[in-house]
Each structure stands twice: as C-alpha cells, then as structure tokens.
C-alpha positions in Angstrom: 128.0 85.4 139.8 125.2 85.6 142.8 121.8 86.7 141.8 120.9 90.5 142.9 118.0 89.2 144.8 117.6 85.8 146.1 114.7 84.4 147.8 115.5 81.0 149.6 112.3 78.8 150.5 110.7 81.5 152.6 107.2 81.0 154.3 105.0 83.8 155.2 102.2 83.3 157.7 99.0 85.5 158.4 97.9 83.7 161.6 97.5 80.6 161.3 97.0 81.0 157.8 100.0 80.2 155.7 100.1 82.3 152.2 103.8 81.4 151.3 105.0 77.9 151.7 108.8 77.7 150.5 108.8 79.7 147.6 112.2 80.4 145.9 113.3 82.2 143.0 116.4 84.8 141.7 116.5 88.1 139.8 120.0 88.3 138.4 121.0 92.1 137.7 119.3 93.8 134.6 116.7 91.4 134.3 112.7 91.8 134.4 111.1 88.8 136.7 107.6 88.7 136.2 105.6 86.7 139.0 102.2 85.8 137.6 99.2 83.4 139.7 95.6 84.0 140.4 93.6 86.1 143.0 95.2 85.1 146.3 98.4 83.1 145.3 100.5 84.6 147.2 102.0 87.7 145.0 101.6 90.3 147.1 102.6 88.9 150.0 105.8 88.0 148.2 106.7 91.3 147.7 105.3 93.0 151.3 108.2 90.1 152.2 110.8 91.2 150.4 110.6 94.8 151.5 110.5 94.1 154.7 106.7 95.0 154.9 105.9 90.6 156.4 107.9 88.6 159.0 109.3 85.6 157.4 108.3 82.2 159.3 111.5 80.5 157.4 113.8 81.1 154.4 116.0 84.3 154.0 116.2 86.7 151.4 119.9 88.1 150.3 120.0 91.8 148.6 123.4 91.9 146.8 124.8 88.9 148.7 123.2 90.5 152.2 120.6 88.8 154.2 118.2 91.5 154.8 115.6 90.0 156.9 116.0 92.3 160.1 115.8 95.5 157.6 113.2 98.0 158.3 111.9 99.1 154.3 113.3 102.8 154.9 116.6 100.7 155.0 116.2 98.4 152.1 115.3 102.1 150.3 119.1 103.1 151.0 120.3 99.8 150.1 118.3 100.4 146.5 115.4 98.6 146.7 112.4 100.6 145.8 108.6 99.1 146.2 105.7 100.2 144.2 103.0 98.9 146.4 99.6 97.5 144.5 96.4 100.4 144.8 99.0 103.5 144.9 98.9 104.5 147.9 99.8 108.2 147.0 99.1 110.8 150.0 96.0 112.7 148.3 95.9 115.8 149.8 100.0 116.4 148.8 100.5 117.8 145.5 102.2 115.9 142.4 105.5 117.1 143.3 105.6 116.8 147.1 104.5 112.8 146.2 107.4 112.4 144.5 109.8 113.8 147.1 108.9 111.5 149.6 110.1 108.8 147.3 113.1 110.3 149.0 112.7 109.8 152.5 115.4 107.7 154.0 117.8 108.9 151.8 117.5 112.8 151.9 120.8 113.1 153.9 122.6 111.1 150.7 121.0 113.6 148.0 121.9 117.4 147.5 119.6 119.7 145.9 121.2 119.6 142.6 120.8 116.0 142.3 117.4 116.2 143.8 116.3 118.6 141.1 118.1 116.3 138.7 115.9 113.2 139.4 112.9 115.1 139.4 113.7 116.3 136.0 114.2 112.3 134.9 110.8 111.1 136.7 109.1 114.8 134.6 111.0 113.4 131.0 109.3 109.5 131.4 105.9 110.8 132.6 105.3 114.5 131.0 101.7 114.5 132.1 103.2 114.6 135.9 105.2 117.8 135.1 102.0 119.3 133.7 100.4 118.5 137.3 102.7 118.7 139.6 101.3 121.0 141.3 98.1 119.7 141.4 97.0 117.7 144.2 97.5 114.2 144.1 94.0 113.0 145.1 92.5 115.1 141.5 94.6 112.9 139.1 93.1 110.1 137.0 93.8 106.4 138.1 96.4 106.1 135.2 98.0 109.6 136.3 98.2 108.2 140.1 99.7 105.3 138.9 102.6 107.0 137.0 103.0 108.9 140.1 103.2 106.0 142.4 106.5 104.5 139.8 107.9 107.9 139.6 107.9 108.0 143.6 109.4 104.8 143.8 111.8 105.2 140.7 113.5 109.0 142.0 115.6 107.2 144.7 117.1 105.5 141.6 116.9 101.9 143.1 119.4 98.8 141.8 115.7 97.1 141.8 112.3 97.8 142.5 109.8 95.3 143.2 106.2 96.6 140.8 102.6 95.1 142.5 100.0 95.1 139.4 100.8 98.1 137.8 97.9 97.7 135.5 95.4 97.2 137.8 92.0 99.3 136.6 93.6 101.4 134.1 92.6 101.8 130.3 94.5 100.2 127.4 96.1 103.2 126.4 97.5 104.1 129.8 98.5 100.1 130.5 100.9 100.9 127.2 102.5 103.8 128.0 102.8 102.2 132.2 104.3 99.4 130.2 106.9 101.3 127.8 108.3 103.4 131.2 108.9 99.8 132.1 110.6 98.9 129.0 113.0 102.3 129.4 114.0 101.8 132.5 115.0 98.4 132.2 117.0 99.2 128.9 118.4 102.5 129.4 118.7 102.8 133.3 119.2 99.0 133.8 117.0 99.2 136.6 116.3 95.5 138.0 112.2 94.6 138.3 110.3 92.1 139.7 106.7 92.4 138.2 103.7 91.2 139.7 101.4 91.7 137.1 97.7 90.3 136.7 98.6 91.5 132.5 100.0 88.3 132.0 100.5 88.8 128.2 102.1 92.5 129.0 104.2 90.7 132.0 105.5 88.1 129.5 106.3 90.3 126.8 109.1 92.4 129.1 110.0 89.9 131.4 113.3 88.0 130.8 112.2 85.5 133.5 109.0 84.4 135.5 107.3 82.6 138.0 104.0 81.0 138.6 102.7 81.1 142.1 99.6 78.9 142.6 98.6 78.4 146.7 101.5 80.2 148.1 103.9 77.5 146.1 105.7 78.2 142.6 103.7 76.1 140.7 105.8 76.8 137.4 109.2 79.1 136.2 110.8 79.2 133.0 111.6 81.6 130.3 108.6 83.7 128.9 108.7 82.1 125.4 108.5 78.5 127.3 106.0 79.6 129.4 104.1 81.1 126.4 103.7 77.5 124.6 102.8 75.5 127.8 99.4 74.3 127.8 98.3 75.2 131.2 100.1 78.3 130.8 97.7 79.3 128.3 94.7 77.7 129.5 94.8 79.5 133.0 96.5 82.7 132.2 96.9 83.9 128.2 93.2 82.8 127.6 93.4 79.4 125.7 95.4 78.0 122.8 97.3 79.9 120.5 98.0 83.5 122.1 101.5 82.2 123.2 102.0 81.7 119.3 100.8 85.6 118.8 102.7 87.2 121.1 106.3 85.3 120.2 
C-alpha cells in the first residue's frame, strides 16, 4: 500500500540559496512522523513545501497517490491537509471563536451548520480553556492558549493529515504536556496523520512512530524512534548526551 504522503527528492531554493537538497521521506496513514534538525535545517521549509506555501526546484510530492505540486493550500485544505504554521499566526483582533472558523475557509460550501457546530464542540472538548475564551479576543490569550488555538483551527476542517511546525516553541512545561496529549488523542482516537516538526526532540520521539533528521537541507538520519533514541549522535546532538535514549524507552 502507497504512503499517505510521499515526498520524492524535492529541492527548495530561496534565491540562490538552496535550503532543501533532495530530501525524501513517507508518512503512511495513522502514523506520527517527527522531523527533528537544528536551527536552520531545513524544517520549516519542508513543510511551507508541502502545503503549497514554496515552489519546488525538483522532486514531487503525492497526497493519497496525487501529485499536488500545482495546488494552491486552500486546495490541499479540501483535499485534507491541514498546516499548523510555526509562531501561530492567529488573527488577534478576531475573537477565540471566529479563529477557529476560519480554519474553515475553503471548505465552508462542504460543511452545514450542524456539522459546523459539531466540530466546534470537538476542538471546545480537547482544549476546554478555548471554550471558556472564545469569546475573548485572540490577541489577550497566553502563548500556550494561542497555541491550542492555532491546532484547534487547523484540526476543525478534520484533515486526513496535518503537517505541526514546533508546537512547543516558548511555552511552559505544563502547557508542552497537555499540547503534547491533544497530540497523542488525535492520533489514537481520530487517527488523524501528523508530521511533527518539533525542536522537543525527546516529546517528538516519544509519539512519533517514525522520524527524520534533517541536517543542511539533507536527511542526515531516519529510523524508528527507539533506534534513533540509542544512536550516539542522536543523543549527543539532540537528547543531550548519553543515556536519555535509555530513560525515555
């Protein structure tokens, strides 16, 4: 069986300055990908690429067997793939609710208002504290709050995937692990499909079922978490040293 999204040696360019250089990989349907790499690697490029966001220089990328390269994003939405962009991007002066709605757009015409209300009620259930404020303007929220918001808006178009850029970033312990067990739910009870870029690699290991290493716009590594986990460089670079792989098995 075909992967659910398959990304064939594509290279991404900003100018002359080239941030992807054949990088390939596969999410296969119900799994968690986790794409880890330092400051610059490539990771959010990799998923401005996939959502049509980039212009590929080479490669392809297939969505359920479909080469989607001259897809606008409002189209991928429709197809069901969902992005949760790194830093938010929330529209402040909307209110909590009206953020999520837009999660929406492009597929209004295929949603009635009982359904819509449905969905609402689902993103309310995982994030309570959005019910609470959703009312409230968007811009007032706490960083952790903002971020729940920002999955919730890309979550109520109930994607088959949705691609999720450093949803830690900034945010206290306490709110990383409930961002983290929202993760967890969807993937088990919604089967919802995710590739993670995550700079948590410990938290991105621990859910993933998969992942990847970009280092330079290349992937430098991919294997199975628990592999990763016990590679040397693995830990050296990204789990802070010797022996964490061993804690978090």
């Amino acid at each position: 069986m075909g992967a659910l999204l398959e990304v064939e040696d594509i290279r991404v360019s900003y100018g002359a300055v080239e941030a992807l250089r054949g990088v390939t990989l596969r999410l296969q349907e119900g799994e968690i990908v986790a794409v880890l790499g330092a400051n610059g690697a490539g990771k959010t490029t990799l998923l401005r690429a996939i959502s049509g966001l980039l212009p590929l220089v080479r490669g392809r990328i297939l969505f359920c067997g479909r080469d989607i390269r001259s897809f606008a994003p409002f189209e991928l939405l429709r197809q069901g793939l969902a992005h949760v962009p790194e830093g938010r991007r929330i529209f402040p002066t909307l209110t909590v609710e009206e953020n999520l709605l837009l999660g929406l757009y492009g597929v209004r015409h295929l949603v009635g208002d009982a359904e819509r209300k449905k969905r609402k009620e689902w993103i309310f259930e995982l994030f309570p504290i959005l019910r609470e404020r959703r009312r409230q303007l968007a811009g007032t929220l706490s960083g952790g709050e903002q971020q729940m918001l920002a999955i919730g808006r890309g979550l109520i178009s109930r994607p088959k995937v949705i691609l999720m850029d450093e949803p830690s970033l900034g945010l206290a312990p306490r709110v990383v692990q409930e961002i983290f067990r929202v993760i967890r739910q969807i993937h088990e009870e919604e089967r919802v499909s995710l590739l993670l870029v995550e700079q948590n690699a410990r938290k991105a290991l621990s859910v993933a079922n998969y992942a990847y290493i970009l280092e330079n716009g290349r992937v430098a590594l991919e294997g199975k978490p628990q592999d990763l986990m016990h590679d040397e460089r693995v830990r050296s670079a990204y789990l802070g040293g010797s022996g964490i792989g061993q804690r978090l098995l």
